[in-house]
C-alpha positions as CSV (number, residue, x, y, z in Angstrom):
1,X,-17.4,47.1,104.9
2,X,-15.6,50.6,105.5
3,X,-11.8,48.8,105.4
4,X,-12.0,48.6,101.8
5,X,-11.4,52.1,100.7
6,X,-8.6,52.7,102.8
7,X,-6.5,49.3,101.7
8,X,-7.3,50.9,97.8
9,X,-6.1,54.5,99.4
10,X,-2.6,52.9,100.6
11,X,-2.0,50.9,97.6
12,X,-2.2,54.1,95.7
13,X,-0.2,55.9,97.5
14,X,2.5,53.3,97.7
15,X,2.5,53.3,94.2
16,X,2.9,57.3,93.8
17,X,6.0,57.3,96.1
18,X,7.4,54.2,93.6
19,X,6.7,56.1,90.6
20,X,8.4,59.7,92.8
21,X,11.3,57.7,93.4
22,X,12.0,56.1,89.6
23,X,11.7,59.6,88.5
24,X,14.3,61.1,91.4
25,X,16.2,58.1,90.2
26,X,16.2,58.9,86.1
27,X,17.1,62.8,87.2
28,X,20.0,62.2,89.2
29,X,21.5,60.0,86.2
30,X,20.6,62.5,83.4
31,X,22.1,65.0,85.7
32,X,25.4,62.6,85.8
33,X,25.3,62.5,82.2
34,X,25.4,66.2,81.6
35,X,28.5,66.6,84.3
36,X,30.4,64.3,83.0
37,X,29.5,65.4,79.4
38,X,30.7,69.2,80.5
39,X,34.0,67.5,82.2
40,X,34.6,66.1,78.6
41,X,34.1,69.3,77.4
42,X,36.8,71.2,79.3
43,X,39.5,68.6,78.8
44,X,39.5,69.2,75.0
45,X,39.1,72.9,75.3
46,X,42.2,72.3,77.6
47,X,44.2,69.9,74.9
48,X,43.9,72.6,72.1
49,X,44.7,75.6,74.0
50,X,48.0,73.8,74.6
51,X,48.7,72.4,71.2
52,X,48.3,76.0,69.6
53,X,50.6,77.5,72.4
54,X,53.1,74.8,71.3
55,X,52.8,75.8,67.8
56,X,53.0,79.5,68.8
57,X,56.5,78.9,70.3
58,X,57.7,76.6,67.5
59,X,56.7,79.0,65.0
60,X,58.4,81.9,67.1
61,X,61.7,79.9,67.4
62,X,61.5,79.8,63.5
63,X,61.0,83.3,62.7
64,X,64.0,84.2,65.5
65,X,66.2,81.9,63.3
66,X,65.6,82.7,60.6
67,X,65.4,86.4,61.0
68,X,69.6,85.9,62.3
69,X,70.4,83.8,59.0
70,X,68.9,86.9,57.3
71,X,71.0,89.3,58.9
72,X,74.5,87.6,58.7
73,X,73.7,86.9,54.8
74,X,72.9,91.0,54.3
75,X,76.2,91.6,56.3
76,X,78.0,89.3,54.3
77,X,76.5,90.6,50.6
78,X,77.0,94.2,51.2
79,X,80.5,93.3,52.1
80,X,80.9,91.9,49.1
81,X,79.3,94.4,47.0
82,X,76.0,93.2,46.3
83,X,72.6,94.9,46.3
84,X,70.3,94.6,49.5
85,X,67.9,96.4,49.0
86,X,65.1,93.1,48.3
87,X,66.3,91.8,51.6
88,X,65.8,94.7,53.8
89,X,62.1,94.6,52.7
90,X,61.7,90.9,53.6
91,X,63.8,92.0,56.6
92,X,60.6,94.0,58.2
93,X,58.1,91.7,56.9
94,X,60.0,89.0,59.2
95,X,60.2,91.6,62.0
96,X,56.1,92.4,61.5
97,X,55.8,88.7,61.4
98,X,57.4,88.5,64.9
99,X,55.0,90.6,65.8
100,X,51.8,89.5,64.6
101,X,52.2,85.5,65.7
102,X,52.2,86.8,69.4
103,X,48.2,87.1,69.3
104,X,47.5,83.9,70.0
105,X,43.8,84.1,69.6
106,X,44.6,85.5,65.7
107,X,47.1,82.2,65.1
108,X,46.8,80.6,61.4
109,X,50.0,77.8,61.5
110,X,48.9,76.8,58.0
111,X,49.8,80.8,57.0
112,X,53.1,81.0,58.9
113,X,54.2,77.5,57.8
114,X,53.9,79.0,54.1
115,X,55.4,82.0,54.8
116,X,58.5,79.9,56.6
117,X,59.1,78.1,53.6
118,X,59.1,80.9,51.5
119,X,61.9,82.5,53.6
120,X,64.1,79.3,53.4
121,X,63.4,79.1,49.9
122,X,64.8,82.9,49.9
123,X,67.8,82.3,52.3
124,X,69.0,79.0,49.8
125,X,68.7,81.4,46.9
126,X,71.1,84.1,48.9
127,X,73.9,81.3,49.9
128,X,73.8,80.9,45.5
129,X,74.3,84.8,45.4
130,X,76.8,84.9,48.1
131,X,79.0,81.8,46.4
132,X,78.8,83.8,43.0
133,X,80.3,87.0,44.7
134,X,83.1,85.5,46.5
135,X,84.2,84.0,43.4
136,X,83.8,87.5,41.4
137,X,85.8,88.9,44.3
138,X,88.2,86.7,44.6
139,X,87.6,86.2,48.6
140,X,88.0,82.2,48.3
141,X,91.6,82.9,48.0
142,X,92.3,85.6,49.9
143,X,90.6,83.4,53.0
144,X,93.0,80.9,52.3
145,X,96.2,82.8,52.1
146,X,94.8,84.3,55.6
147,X,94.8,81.3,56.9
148,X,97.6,80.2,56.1
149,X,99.6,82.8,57.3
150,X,97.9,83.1,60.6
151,X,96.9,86.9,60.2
152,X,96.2,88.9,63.5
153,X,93.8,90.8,62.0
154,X,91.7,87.7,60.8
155,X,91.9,86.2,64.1
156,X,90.5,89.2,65.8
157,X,88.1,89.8,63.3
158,X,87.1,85.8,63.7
159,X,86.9,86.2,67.8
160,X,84.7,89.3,67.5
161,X,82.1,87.3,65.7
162,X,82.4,84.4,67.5
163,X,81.5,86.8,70.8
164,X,78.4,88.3,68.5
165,X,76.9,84.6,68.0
166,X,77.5,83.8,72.0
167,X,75.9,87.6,72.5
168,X,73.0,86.6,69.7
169,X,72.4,82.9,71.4
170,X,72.1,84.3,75.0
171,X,69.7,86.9,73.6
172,X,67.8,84.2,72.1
173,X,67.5,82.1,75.3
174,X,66.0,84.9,77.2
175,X,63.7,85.6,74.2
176,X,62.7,82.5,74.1
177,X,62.1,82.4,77.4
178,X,59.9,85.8,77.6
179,X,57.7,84.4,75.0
180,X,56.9,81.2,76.9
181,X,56.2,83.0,79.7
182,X,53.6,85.2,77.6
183,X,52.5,82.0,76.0
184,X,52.0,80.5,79.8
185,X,50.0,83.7,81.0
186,X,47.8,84.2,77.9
187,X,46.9,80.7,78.4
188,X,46.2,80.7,82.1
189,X,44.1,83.9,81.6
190,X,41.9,82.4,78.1
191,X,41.3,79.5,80.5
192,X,39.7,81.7,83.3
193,X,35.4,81.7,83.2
194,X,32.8,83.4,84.9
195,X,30.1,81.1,85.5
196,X,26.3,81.0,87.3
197,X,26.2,84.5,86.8
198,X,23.1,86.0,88.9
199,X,22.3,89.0,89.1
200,X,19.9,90.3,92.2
201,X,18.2,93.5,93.4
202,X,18.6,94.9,97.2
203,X,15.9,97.4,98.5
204,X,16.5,100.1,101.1
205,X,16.4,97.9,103.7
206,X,18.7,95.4,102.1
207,X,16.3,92.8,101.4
208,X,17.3,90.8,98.4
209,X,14.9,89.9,95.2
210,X,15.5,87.6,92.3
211,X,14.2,87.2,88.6
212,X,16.1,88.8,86.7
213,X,13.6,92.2,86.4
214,X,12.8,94.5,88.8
215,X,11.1,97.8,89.4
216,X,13.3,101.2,89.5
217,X,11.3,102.3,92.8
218,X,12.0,99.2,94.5
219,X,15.9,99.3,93.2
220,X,18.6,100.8,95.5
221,X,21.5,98.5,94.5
222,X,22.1,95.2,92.8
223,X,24.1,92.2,93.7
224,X,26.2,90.8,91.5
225,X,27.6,86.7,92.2
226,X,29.7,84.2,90.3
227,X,31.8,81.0,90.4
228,X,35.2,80.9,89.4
229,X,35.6,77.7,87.0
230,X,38.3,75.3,88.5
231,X,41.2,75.4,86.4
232,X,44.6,73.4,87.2
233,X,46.5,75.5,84.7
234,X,45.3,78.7,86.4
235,X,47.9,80.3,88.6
236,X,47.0,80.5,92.1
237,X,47.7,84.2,93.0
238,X,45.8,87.4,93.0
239,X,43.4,88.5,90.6
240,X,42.0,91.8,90.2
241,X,38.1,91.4,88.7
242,X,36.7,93.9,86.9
243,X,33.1,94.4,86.6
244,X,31.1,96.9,84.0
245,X,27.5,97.3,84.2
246,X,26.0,99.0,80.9
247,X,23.2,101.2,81.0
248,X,20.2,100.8,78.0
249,X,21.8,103.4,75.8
250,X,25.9,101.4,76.0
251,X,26.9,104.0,78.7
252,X,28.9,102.6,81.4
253,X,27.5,103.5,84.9
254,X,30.5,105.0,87.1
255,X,31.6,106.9,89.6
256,X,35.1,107.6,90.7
257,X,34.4,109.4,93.6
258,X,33.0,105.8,94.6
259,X,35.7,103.7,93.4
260,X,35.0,103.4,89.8
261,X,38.3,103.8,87.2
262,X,39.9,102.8,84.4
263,X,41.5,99.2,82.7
264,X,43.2,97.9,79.7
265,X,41.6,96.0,77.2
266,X,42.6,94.8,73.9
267,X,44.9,97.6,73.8
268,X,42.4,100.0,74.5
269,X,41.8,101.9,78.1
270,X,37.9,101.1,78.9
271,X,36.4,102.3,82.3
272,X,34.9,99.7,84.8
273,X,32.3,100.0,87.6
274,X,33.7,98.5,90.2
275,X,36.9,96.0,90.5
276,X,38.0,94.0,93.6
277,X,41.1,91.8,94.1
278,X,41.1,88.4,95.4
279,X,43.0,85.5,95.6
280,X,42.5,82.6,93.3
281,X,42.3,79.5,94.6
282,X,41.0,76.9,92.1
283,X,38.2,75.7,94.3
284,X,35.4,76.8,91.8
285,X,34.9,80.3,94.7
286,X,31.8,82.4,94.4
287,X,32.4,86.2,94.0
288,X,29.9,88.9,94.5
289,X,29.4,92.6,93.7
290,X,27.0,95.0,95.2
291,X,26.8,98.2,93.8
292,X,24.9,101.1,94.2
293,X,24.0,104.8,92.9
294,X,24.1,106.9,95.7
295,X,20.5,107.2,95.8
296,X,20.0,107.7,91.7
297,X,18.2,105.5,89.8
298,X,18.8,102.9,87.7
299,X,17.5,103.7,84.3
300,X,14.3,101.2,82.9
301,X,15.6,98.9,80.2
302,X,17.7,96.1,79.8
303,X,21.1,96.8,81.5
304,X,24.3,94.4,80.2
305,X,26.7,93.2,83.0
306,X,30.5,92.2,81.9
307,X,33.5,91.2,83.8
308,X,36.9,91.0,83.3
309,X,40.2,89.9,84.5
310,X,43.5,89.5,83.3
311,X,42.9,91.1,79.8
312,X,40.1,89.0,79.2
313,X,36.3,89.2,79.5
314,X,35.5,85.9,81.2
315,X,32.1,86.7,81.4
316,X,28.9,88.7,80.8
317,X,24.8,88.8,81.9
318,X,22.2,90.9,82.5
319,X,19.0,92.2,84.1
320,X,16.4,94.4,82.9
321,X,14.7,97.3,85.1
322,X,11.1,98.5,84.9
């Protein structure tokens, strides 16, 4: 008579570790899901970075040629006694051009593409202009009895622009190779990320606490930890890291007595916390901060962490003291 409970008892319990175990089961595949779904993710972030960078340098190559058609058909017209002036604008909206299709971030093909053909349109509209003057000036002819008679002069003249255009092509090449080495480095660095950013407090004896919030009295320096995302188009070599932590009121907490300084950043000098080098090795590596105030206190309120590296910010968090 007293069996009978404890069969009931282990039936239950069979059937609670069965239903533990289809659970376990249904979270490890919806955890699959999401990885694979986030590995999805990163190959078309990948794809689109690149195509861009390859329309960067197309559109780069254009402007360069063009820009040289421009100056050899201004050479030519004043020689012949026409007026410039028109060109020599369009001549530092090219230049400004050049400039501007660097920042990668900022590219609009569509724009550039319309302003190309509106160049070409201009440079077919010049070789009209330039046909009309030789025939005012009678150069047609002249070039032919030159020619013909073999001048010296000519042939000199001829040779020293042919060394210009093997001076102008060789400039090009390295040109064009500085700019896809920019290209290359801006890309490597917009692919770097900061991720699992946590941010933890130490007491005076060291001991670590987590949360996210934590009481002044109790807080004598905080510990900051990330992964570097694995990247194959990220260059293997060192790195420095820069890290700012931002006080409630947008002050940046720093000390340069204690290795705090200044950094570059969108063209601007900004001042960082703390920074460390380390070598980069693509293995999705965890890097940590700990920082302290000598003693001060942090101020209560929500404080922003940022970090930086390679002219980018690649990530940012926070934590919020009491």
């Amino acid at each position: 008579m007293e069996q009978r409970p404890e069969k009931r008892n282990d039936n239950s319990s069979r059937s609670f570790l069965i239903i533990a175990l289809l659970a376990l089961a249904a979270l490890n595949v919806l955890l699959l899901y999401f990885w694979y779904q986030e590995k999805e993710n990163n190959k078309t972030k990948d794809a689109t970075i690149a195509a861009k960078t390859e329309e960067v340098l197309v559109t780069k190559m254009k402007l360069d040629s063009i820009s040289a058609q421009l100056d050899a058909k201004i050479a030519e017209i004043q020689q012949l006694g026409g007026s410039v002036d028109s060109l020599l604008k369009v001549k530092e909206q090219i230049e400004k051009d050049r400039i501007r299709v660097r920042d990668v971030n900022n590219f609009d093909a569509k724009a550039f593409n319309q302003k190309i053909s509106r160049y070409e349109s201009l440079l077919a509209e010049k070789d009209e202009e330039i046909a009309r003057l030789r025939e005012e000036n009678g150069l047609l002819t002249e070039q032919n009895t030159a020619l013909s008679s073999e001048n010296v002069n000519l042939r000199s003249e001829k040779q020293e622009l042919s060394d210009t255009v093997v001076s102008y092509a060789a400039k090009a090449r390295e040109v064009k190779a500085q700019n896809r080495e920019l290209s290359d480095k801006v890309t490597v660095a917009a692919a770097l990320h900061a991720d699992d950013i946590a941010v933890t407090a130490l007491n005076t004896k060291g001991k670590e606490q987590d949360g996210g919030s934590y009481k002044a009295k109790r807080l004598d320096k905080i510990k900051v930890t990330f992964k570097l995302s694995p990247n194959p188009l990220t260059q293997q070599n060192a790195k420095d890291i820069y890290l700012r932590i931002l006080d409630p009121s947008g002050a940046v907490i720093s000390d340069m007595a204690t290795g705090s300084g200044e950094f570059t950043y969108a063209n601007k000098e900004m001042i960082y916390t703390a920074m460390q080098r380390i070598d980069y090795s693509n293995t999705g590596q965890q890097v940590s901060f700990t920082y302290g105030r000598g003693g001060q206190r942090f101020n209560e309120g929500r404080h922003t962490i940022e970090i930086y590296s390679e002219g980018f910010r690649i990530g940012q968090g926070e934590f919020t003291v009491k």
